[in-house]
N, C-alpha and C positions, 0 to 999 in steps of 0.2 A: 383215833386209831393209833396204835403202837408200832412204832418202829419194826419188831419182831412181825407184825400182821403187815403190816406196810411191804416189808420184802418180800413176803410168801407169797402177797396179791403178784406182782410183780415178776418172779421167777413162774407162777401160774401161770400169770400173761404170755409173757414171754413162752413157755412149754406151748399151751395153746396155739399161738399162733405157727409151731411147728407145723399143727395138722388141719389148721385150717386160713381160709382169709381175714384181713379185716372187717368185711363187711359181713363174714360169718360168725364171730364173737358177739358174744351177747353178756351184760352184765350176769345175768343172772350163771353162766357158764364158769367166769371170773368167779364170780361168789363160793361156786359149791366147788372148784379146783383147789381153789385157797382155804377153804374152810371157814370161811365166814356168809355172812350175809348182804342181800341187796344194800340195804340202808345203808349198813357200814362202808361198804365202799364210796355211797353217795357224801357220805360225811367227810371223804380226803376229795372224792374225785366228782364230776359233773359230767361225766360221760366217759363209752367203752376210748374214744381216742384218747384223752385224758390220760387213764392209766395206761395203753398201749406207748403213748410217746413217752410218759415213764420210765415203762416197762424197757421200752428201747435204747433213756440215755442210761438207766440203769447197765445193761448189757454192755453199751458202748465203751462205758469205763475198764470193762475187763478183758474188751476184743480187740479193738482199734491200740495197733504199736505206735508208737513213737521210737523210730530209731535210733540209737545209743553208738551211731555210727558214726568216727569222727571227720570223716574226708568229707565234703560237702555234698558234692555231686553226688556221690555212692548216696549218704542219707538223702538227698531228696528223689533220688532214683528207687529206694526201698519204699520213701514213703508213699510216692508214688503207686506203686506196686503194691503197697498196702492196702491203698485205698478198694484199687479195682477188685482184689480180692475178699475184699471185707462186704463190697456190694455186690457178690455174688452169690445166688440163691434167694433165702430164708431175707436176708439183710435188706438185701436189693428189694425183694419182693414189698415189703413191710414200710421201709421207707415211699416208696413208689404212691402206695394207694396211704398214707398220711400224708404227702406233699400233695395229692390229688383232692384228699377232704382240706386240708389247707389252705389251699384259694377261695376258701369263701370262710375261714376262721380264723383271725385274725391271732387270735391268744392261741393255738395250735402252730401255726406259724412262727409265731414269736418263740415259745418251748422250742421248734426245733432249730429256730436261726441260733438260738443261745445257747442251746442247751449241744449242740450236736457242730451246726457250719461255723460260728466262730473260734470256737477251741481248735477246731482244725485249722481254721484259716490262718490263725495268729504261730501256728506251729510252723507252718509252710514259710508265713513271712520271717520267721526266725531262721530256719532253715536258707532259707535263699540270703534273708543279710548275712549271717555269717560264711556265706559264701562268698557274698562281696567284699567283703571286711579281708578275708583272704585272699583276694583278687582272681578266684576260680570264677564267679560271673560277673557280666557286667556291673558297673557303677549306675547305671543311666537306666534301670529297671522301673518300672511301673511294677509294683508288688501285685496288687491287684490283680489286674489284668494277667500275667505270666501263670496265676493259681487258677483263674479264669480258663486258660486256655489250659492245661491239663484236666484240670476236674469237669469241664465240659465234656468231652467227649468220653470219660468216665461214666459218668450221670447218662449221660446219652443212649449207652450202650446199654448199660444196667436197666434202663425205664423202658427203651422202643424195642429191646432185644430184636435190633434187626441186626445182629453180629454179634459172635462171642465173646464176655468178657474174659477173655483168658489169658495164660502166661505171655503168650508172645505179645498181643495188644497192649499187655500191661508194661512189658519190657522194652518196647517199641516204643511206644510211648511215653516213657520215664527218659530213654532216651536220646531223643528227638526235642525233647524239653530242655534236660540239660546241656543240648549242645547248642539250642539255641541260644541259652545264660550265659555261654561263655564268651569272651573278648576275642573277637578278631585277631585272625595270627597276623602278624608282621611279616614283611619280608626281612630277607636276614641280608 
């Protein structure tokens, strides 16, 4: 398959899942959106989640910001806020039921650990060290865990939608995080 047909499937996918779920996509839908045929899509891909995780990190490249913000906190309070915004709706929806077919696909899993949670994770840890480096957050962080405890309740909200993921959770949250990263004041 051709690059040119490769992206068409793919913006297809993706338009498609506007108007319906995952479990409602059918290869055959993919096929006549894009303009090609069953086969041919069997020829890049082995199933409709295949090219929907794709389809999604595709997307992801041109939706998901990384902030160009130089004060630290501010950037990890945007990106922060990026996130919960970006898993609202359409996003939220789409990722939700591929992490739900994921627990029992091992290579679906892997595409999105890779393809989607570590790019992110590695940006967060950057973000956080060069806040350390600064001396805006602790020295004595667990990176991990500190992305942990944001994106949790991120994820949480976006998936069990038993609460809004909106501006003020988002803004609340970014910062409550950064106040935790920072050092203990001193008496004077």
């Amino acid at each position: 398959m051709d690059e040119e047909l490769g992206a068409r499937v793919l913006r297809a996918t993706w338009a498609l899942l506007a108007q319906k779920s995952l479990s409602e996509l059918t290869l055959n839908e993919i096929a006549s959106a894009a303009g090609t045929s069953r086969p041919a899509l069997y020829r890049r891909w082995n199933s409709v989640e295949a090219i929907v995780i794709d389809a999604f990190l595709a997307m992801v490249e041109d939706e998901v910001p990384t902030p160009g913000i130089a004060e630290p906190a501010l950037a990890l309070q945007e990106y922060i806020a990026s996130l919960a915004r970006f898993l609202q709706g359409r996003v939220g929806r789409v990722i939700a039921e591929l992490l739900g077919r994921a627990q029992n696909d091992e290579a679906l899993m892997a595409a999105f650990h890779q393809g989607f949670l570590v790019p992110r994770r590695n940006h967060a840890r950057e973000l956080i060290a060069r806040g350390q480096v600064a001396g805006v957050f602790r020295s004595d962080l667990d990176l991990d865990l500190i992305i942990d405890l944001y994106a949790g309740p991120i994820y949480f909200r976006a998936f069990s939608k038993h609460a809004p993921l909106d501006r003020d959770f988002a803004e609340g949250l970014a910062r409550l995080v950064t106040d935790t990263l920072r050092p203990p004041r001193t008496a004077d």
